[in-house]
C-alpha positions as CSV (number, residue, x, y, z in Angstrom):
1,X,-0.2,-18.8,0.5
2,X,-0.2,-15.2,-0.5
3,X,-3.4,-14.4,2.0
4,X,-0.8,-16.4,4.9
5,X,1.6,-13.6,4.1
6,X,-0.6,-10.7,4.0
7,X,-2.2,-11.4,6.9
8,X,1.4,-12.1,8.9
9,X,2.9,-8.7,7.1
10,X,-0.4,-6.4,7.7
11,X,-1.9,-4.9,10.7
12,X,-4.9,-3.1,11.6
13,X,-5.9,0.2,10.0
14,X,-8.4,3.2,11.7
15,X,-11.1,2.3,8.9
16,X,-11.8,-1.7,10.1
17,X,-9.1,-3.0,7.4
18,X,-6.1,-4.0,7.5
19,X,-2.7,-1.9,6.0
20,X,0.5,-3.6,4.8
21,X,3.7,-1.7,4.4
22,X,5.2,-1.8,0.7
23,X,8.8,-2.3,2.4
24,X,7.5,-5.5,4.5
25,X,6.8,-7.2,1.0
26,X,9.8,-6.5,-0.4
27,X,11.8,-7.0,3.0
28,X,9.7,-10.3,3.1
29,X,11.7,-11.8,-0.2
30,X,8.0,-12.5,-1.7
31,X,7.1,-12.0,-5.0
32,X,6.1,-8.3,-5.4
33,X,4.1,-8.2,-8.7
34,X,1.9,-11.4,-7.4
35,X,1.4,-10.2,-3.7
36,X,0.1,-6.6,-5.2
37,X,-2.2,-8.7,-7.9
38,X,-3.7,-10.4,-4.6
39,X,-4.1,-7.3,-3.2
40,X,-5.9,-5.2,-5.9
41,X,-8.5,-8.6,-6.6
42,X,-9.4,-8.2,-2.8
43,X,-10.0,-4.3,-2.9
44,X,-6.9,-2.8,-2.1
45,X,-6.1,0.0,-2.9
46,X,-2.4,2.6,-2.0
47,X,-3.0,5.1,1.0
48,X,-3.6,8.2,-0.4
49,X,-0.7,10.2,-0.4
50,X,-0.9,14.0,0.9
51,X,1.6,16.2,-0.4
52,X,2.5,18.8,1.8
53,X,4.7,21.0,-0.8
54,X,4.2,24.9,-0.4
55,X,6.3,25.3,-3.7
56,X,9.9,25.9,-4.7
57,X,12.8,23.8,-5.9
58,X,11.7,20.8,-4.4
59,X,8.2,20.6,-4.7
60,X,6.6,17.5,-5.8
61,X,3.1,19.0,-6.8
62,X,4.0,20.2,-10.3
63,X,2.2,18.9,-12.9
64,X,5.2,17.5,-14.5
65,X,6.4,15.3,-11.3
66,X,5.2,11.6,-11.7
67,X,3.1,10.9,-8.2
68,X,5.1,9.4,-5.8
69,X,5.2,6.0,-5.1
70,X,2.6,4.6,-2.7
71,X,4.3,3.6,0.8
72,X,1.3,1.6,2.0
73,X,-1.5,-0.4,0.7
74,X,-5.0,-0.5,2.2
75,X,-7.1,-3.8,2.2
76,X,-11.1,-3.1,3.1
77,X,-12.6,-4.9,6.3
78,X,-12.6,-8.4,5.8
79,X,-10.5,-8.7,3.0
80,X,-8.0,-10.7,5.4
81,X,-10.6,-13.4,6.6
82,X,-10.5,-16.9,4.4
């Protein structure tokens, strides 16, 4: 069940995976916690997030900020097929 909504949410990513959005899950009405458990036991893992702060008020590289939430979610090649 969780694999049938992955595969409908994701698409395909430049490294042979797959990517899924972390707004689709939530914007699907599935259950969050269990579709990101299925997701990290088939190798997922968040996008890597760059930061592209040159410093100042705002800037999120301090060594104080918490990292920023992950937007995305990368699944290796083959992680899709049953």
């Amino acid at each position: 069940m969780i694999r049938a909504l992955v595969t409908r949410l994701a698409r395909p990513n430049g490294s042979g995976g797959d990517v899924i959005e972390r707004a689709a899950i939530f914007a699907d009405g599935a259950d969050f916690a269990q579709v990101m458990a299925w997701i990290l036991a088939h190798g997922g893992t968040a996008e890597t997030y760059v930061s592209t702060a040159r410093g100042g008020l705002h800037d999120q590289a301090r060594p104080d900020a918490e990292p920023p939430t992950p937007r995305r979610f990368v699944l290796p090649p083959g992680a899709l097929t049953p």
